[in-house]
ZAMARGU-4260 file (C-alpha; in steps of 0.2 Angstrom, whole numbers, plus 5000, padded with zeros to 4 digits):
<rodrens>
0) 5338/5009/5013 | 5350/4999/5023 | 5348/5014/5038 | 5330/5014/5035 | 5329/4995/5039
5) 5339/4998/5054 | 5329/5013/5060 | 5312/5009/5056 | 5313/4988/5057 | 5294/4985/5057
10) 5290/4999/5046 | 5302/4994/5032 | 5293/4977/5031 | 5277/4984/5032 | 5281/4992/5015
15) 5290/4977/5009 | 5275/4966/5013 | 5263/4979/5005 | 5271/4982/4990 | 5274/4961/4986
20) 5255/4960/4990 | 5250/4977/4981 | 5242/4982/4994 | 5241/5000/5003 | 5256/5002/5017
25) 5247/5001/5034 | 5258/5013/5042 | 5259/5033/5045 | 5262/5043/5031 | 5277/5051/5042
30) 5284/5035/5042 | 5283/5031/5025 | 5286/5047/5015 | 5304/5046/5012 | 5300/5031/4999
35) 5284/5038/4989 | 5285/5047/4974 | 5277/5064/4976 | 5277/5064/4995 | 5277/5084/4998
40) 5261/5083/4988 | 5254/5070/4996 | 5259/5076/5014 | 5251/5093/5008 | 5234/5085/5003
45) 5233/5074/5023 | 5240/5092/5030 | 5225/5100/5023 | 5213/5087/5028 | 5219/5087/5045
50) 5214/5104/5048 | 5197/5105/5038 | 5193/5090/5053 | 5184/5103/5065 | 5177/5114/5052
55) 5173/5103/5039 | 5166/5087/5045 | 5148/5087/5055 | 5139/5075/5061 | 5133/5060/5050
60) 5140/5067/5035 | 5146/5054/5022 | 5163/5057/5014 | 5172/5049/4997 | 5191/5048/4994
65) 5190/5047/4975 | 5197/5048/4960 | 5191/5055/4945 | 5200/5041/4933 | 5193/5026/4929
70) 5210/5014/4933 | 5212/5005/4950 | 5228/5006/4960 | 5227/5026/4959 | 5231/5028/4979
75) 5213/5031/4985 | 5215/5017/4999 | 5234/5023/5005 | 5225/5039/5006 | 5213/5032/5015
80) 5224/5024/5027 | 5235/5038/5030 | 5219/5048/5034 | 5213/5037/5048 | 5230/5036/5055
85) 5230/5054/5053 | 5212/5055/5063 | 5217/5042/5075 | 5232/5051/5082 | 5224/5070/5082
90) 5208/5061/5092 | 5216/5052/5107 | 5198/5047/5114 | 5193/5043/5095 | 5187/5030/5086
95) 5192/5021/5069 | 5188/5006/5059 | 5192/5003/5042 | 5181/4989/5034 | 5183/4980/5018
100) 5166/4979/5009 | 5160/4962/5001 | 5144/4963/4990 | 5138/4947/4997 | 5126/4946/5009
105) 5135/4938/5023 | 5147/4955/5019 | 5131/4966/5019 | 5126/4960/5035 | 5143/4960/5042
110) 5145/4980/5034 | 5129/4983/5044 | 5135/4975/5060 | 5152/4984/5059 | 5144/5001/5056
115) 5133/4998/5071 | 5146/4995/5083 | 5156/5007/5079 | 5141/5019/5079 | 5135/5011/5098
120) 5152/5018/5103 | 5151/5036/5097 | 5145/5049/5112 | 5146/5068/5110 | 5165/5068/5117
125) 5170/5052/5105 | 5172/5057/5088 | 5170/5041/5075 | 5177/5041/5059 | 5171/5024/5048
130) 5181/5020/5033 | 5173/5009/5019 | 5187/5002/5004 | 5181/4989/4989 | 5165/4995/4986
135) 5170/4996/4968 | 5166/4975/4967 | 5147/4981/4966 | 5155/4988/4949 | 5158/4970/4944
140) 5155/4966/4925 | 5148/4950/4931 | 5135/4957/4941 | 5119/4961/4929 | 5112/4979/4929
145) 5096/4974/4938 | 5107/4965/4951 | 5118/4981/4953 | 5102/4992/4955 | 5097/4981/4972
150) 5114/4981/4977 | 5118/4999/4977 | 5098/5003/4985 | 5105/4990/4999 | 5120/4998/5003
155) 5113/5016/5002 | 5098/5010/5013 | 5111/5004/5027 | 5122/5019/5025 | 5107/5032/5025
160) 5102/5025/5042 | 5114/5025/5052 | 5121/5045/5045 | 5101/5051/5048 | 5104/5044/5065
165) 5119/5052/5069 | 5113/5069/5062 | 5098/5070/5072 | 5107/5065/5087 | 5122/5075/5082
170) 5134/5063/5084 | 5154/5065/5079 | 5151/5050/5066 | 5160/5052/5051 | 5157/5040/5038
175) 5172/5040/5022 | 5170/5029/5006 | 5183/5025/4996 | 5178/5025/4976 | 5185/5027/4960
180) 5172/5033/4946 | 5167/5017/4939 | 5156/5016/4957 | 5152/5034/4955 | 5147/5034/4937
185) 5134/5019/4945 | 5129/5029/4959 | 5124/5042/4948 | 5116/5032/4936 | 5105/5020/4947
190) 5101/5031/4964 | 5106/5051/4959 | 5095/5055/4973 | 5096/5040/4984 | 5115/5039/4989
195) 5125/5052/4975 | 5118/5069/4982 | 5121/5063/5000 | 5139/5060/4996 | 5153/5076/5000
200) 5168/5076/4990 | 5183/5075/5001 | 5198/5070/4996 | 5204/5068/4976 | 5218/5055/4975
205) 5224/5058/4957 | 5240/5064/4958 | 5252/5065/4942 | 5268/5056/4940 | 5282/5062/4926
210) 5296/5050/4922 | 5309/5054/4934 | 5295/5050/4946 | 5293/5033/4941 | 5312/5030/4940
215) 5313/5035/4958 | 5300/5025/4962 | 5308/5007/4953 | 5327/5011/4961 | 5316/5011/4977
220) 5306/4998/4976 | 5319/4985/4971 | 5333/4991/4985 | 5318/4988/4996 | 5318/4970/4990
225) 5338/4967/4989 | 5339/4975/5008 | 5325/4962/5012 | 5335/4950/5005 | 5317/4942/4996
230) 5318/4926/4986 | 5335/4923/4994 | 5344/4934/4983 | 5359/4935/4994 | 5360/4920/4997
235) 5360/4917/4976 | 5372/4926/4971 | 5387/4925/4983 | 5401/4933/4974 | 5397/4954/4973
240) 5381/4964/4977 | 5390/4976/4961 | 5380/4961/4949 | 5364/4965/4956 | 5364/4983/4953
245) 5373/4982/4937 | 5358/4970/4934 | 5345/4980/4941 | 5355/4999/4934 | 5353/4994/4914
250) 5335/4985/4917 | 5327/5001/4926 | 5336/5011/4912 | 5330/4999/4897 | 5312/5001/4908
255) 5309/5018/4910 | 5316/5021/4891 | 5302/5009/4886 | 5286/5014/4896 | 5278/5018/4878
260) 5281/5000/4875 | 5277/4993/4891 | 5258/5003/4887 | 5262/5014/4905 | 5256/5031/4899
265) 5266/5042/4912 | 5252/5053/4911 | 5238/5042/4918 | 5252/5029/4927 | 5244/5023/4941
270) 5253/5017/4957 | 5244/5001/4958 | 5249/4997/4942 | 5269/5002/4943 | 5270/4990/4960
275) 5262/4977/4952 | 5274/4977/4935 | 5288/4980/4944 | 5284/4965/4957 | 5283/4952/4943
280) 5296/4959/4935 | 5306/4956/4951 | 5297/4940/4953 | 5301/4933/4937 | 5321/4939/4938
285) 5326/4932/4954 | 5315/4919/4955 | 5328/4906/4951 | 5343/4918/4948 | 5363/4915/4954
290) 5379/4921/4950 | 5381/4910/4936 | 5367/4918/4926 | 5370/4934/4932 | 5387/4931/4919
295) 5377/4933/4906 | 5374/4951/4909 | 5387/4955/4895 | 5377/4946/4884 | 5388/4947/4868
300) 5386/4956/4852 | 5374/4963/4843 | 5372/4949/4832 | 5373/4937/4843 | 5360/4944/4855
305) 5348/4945/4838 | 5350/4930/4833 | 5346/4922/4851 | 5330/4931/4853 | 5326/4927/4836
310) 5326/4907/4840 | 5319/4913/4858 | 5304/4922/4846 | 5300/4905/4835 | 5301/4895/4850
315) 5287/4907/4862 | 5275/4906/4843 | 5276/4887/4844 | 5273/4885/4863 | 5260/4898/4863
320) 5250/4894/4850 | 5235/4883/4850 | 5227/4881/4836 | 5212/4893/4835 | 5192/4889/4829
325) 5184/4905/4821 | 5166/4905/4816 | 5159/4914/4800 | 5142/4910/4794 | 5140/4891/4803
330) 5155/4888/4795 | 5174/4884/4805 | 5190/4893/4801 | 5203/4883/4810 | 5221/4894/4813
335) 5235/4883/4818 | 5254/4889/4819 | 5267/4880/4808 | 5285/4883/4814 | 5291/4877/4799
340) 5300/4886/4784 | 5289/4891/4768 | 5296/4897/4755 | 5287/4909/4745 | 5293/4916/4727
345) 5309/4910/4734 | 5310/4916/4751 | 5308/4907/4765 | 5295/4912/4781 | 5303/4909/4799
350) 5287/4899/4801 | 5266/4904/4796 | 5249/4902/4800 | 5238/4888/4792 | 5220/4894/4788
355) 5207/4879/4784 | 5189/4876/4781 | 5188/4856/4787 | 5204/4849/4776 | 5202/4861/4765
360) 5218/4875/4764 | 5211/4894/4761 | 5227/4902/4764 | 5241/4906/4776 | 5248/4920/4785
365) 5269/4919/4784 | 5277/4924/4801 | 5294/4936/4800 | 5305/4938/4817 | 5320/4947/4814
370) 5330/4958/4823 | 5338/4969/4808 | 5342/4987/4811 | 5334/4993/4797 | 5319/4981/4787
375) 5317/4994/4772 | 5333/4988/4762 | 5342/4974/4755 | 5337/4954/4755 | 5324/4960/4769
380) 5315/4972/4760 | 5313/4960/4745 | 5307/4947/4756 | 5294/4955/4767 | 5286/4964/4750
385) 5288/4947/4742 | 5275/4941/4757 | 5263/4954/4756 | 5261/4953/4737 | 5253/4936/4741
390) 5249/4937/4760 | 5244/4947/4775 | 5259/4944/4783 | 5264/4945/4803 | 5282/4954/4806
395) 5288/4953/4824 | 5302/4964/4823 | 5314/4967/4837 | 5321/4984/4832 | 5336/4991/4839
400) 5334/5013/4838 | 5318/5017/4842 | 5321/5034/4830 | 5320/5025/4813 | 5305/5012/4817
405) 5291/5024/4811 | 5300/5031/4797 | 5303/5012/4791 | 5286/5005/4793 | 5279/5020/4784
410) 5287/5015/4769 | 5281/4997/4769 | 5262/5007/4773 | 5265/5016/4756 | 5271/5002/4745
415) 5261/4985/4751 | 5246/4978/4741 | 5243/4968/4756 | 5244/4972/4777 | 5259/4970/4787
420) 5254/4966/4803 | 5267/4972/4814 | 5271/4966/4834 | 5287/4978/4839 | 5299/4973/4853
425) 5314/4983/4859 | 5329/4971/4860 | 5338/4981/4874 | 5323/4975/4887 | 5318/4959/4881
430) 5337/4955/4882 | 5334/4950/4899 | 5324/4934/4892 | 5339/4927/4889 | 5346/4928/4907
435) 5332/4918/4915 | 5330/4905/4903 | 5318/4895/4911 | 5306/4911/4916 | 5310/4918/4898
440) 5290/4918/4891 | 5284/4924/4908 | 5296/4939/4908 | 5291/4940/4891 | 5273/4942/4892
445) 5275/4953/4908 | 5284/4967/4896 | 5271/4964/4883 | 5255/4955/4891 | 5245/4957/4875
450) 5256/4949/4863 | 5247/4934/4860 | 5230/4945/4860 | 5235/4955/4847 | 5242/4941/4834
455) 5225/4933/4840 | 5216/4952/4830 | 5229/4949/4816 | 5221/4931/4814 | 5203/4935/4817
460) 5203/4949/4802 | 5214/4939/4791 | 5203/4924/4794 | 5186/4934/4790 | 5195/4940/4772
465) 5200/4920/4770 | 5181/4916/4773 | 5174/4930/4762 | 5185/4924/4747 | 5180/4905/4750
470) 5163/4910/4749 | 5164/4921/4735 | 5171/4909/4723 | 5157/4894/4728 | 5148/4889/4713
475) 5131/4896/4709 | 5117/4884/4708 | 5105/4886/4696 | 5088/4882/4701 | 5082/4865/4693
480) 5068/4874/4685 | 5078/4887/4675 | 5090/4880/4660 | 5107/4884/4661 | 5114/4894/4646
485) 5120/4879/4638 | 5103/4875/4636 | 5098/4889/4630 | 5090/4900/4643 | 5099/4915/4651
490) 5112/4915/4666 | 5103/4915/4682 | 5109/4925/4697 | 5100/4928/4713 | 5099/4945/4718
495) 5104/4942/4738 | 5116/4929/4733 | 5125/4943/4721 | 5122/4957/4731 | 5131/4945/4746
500) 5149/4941/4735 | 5150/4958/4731 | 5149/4965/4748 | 5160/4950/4752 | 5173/4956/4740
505) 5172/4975/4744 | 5172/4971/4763 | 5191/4964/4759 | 5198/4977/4748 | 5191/4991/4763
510) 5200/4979/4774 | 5214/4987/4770 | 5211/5004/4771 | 5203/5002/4786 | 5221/4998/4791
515) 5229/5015/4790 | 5227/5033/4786 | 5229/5031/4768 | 5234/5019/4754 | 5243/5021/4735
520) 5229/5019/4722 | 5239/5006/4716 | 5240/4996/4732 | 5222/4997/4731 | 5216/4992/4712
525) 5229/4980/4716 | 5218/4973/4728 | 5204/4977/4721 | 5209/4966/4706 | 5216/4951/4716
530) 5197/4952/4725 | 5189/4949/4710 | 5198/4935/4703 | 5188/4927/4716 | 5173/4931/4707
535) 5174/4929/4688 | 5175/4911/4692 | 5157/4907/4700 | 5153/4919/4683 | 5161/4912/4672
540) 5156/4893/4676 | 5134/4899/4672 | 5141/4906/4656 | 5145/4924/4658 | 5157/4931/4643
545) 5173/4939/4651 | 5180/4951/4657 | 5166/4962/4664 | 5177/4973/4673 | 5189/4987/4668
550) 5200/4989/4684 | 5204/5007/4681 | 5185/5012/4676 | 5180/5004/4693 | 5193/5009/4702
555) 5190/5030/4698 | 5169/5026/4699 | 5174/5021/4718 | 5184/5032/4723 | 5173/5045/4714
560) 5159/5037/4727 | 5168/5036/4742 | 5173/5058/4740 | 5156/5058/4736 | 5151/5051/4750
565) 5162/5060/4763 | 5172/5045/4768 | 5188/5044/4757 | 5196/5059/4748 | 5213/5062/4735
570) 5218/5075/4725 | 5226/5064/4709 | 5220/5044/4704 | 5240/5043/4698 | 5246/5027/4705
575) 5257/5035/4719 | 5245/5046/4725 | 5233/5042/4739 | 5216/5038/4745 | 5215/5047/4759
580) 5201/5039/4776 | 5191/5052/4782 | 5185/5053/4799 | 5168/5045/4793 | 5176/5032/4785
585) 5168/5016/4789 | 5169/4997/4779 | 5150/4996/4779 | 5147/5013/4772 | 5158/5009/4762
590) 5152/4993/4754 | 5136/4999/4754 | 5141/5016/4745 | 5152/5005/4733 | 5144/4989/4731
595) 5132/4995/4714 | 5148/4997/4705 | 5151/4981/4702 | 5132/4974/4704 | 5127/4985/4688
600) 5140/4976/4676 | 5135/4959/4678 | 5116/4963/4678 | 5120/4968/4660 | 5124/4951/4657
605) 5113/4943/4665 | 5094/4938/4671 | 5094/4943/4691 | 5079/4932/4700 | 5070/4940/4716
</rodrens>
């Protein structure tokens, strides 16, 4: 990198400026190709554009440089501008222009004007070629569909012109849109035979990356910032350039090993998206980096590494959580994070979630960070089941092998009676949190940006079962005209009120199938069972003789119902066999297939109004 910088000055920051902006290199591709990942393929598909320039392109025709994914930052504008540099240099007395579309309409008026000059230019011996990037903003969720509709028939209205022109006068103007399919999908939908049957497909810029790919790509990418010498780093750490690449030698390794984590799937990885991670990633690092910190690259032993990010855990819950408002039914669920210790049964939670309706306290959600080898032995074990027996209950585990996670959550999926909600991080890349204390929750959330979202769907859920059983075990009022049993007249229940607890109640207990593939029978009557405590109170309070319910008698009528019904299947009801989802499996069907189970024992006790 250090001969390219000196061979190709202005090039090298070209690249550098792009990539910290994540934005297409504006230089030739023969310049450039020694630093892309799949460059022989790349230089392949511009070779084979280049010749298909006399025989392929004629007059007026529009063209698109596409991609048939639906993610951003696929290469289809670095294709784009490789082309017209490509075309700029094979047509000396040429023309190009590259615009940036805006959907406004001073950027309508300017795409018109722009395409008019460029037109104005073209003669028979002046070829034109017009490329138009961005017009995916027309795509933009906040645009409503009749909007998009006049949008899409004003940009096709100005392109149509000016290609009909160019055809009839059989000028060399070439037009060349740059869209992913999100825009195409809306071509298609709104205009088919407006602008989508008008439009040639040119060049496809999806190209594949496997994992040695990517790697390449990341050693690039930070040499290119160390040579540059961005955010000072030189100047930071003064003693040995050897602590930078040990630094930046285990973070590539810790990151590539992680992609899976990380959420990059290497088979729809996206350049776009690798330049922006590894930017902040970058960012966040060196920010405020120096030779001091950079000692604590050896960052100690295994224990003490596990303990630190354990404390670092507790403290990113408590900064990060405000306190949440979820509305059921007109009614409000307020979620607020306590880092306090709870104990539970004799076991004390790193910190837990309070769930309330006004002051009341409808229950709570105890928190686990820990960064144990192994969770399925030991104090642990005892712990974590001693939770769920009582609790949804959120485990953030910072897990060391990789090869025994699955096999050790599996076990807890078998065992539980309630869910263990389960954020996973790998302690060998979010070690680095440690280094850059004061950056530690931004590098954080840049490995894992949806951390916070998905505690955020543990509490919504959690919060809907709290609300259901609340509701479930307020009183029945008896209508002032009907006497109460004491009084001698018969238990009164109405119908939609009844019909409403029970589909309550069965909504929770499928709650926790919908949560995996299959659950123990005894997991679920457990359930079940702890669902319909809330129940026999509200009965029990208008006079209703207990019990009603035989767990085992309703437990076998629905899972009977469920196989009957195509959404569950088992082969024994023995406690450790297993309920099994099908495919149709859905909580509604569900309660409604189920709900009459338990709707037909208390109408045997009492008088049901309309």
């Amino acid at each position: 990198m250090e001969q390219f910088q000196s061979e190709k000055p202005e090039v090298f920051n070209k690249i550098r400026q792009a990539w910290s902006l994540a934005r297409p290199i504006k230089a030739p591709y023969r310049e450039v190709n020694r630093i892309l990942i799949r460059s022989s393929e790349i230089g392949r598909i511009l070779n084979e554009k280049e010749r298909e320039m006399k025989d392929t392109l004629y007059p007026g025709g529009i063209y698109s440089i596409f991609s048939e994914k639906t993610q951003y930052g696929m290469g289809k504008s670095q294709f784009a501008y490789f082309l017209k540099l490509i075309y700029e240099n094979a047509t000396p007395r040429g023309l190009t222009e590259y615009h940036i579309f805006d959907p406004s309409d001073e950027g309508f008026n300017d795409f018109n004007n722009q395409l008019r000059i460029c037109f104005n230019k073209c003669d028979t011996n002046k070829e034109c070629y017009f490329f138009v990037d961005e017009i995916d903003l027309i795509n933009d969720p906040k645009i409503s569909e009749e909007e998009k509709v006049k949008l899409i028939e004003r940009f096709g209205n100005i392109l149509i012109r000016t290609s009909e022109e160019a055809y009839n006068k059989e000028l060399p103007f070439y037009i060349f849109l740059v869209l992913s399919n999100r825009i195409l999908e809306d071509f298609e939908r709104f205009a088919p035979h407006r602008i989508k049957r008008r439009i040639n497909p040119f060049l496809r810029a999806d190209i594949l990356f496997d994992e040695g790919d990517i790697e390449t790509f990341a050693v690039n990418f930070f040499a290119i910032q160390w040579i540059s010498n961005y955010k000072n780093i030189r100047t930071k750490l003064r003693e040995y350039d050897y602590r930078f690449k040990e630094l930046m030698g285990n973070l590539l390794t810790h990151f590539i090993e992680n992609l899976d984590f990380l959420r990059i799937d290497i088979q729809s990885s996206v350049v776009g998206d690798l330049v922006e991670r590894l930017r902040n990633i970058f960012e966040i690092v060196f920010d405020g980096v120096s030779d001091n910190h950079l000692e604590t690259i050896n960052l100690g032993n295994e224990s003490d590494v596990g303990k630190a990010l354990e404390e670092l855990l507790k403290t990113y819950l408590l900064r990060k959580n405000k306190p949440y408002i979820i509305h059921e039914n007109g009614n409000r669920v307020s979620v607020s994070y306590k880092n306090e210790e709870k104990s539970i049964d004799g076991h004390k939670t790193d910190g837990y979630y309070d769930f309330r309706i006004g002051d009341n306290e409808i229950g709570l959600m105890p928190v686990e960070i820990t960064a144990q080898k192994k969770i399925h032995s030991g104090r642990k074990k005892k712990q974590l089941k001693t939770f769920t027996e009582e609790h949804i209950t959120l485990l953030i585990w910072i897990f060391t092998d990789k090869n025994i996670v699955n096999s050790e959550l599996e076990k807890y999926d078998e065992e539980v009676t309630n869910e263990l909600q389960k954020i996973l991080l790998p302690r060998d890349l979010i070690q680095y949190t440690l280094m850059v204390k004061d950056r530690a929750f931004s590098l954080l959330e840049e490995f894992r940006k949806d951390i916070m979202g998905d505690i955020e769907t543990f509490l919504k859920k959690y919060a809907k079962i709290l609300f259901n059983r609340w509701m479930i075990g307020q009183p029945i009022v008896i209508p002032p005209t009907e006497k109460t049993p004491d009084e001698g007249g018969a238990a009164q229940v109405n119908l939609e009120d009844l019909e409403d607890r029970v589909s309550r109640l069965l909504e929770n207990v499928f709650q926790f199938l919908d949560g995996a593939s299959k659950r123990n029978h005894r997991g679920m009557k457990t359930r079940i069972e702890e669902e319909l405590k809330n129940l026999t109170t509200p009965l029990q309070n208008i006079g209703i003789e207990l019990p009603l319910f035989d767990l085992n008698t309703i437990y076998r009528e629905i899972a009977e119902t469920l196989r009957s019904a195509g959404l569950c299947g088992y082969n024994r009801l023995e406690d450790n066999s297993f309920l099994v989802k099908k495919d149709a499996f859905a909580i509604n069907s569900a309660v409604d297939q189920c709900k009459r189970v338990i709707i037909s024992r208390i109408e045997d006790k009492i008088n049901i109004t309309a």
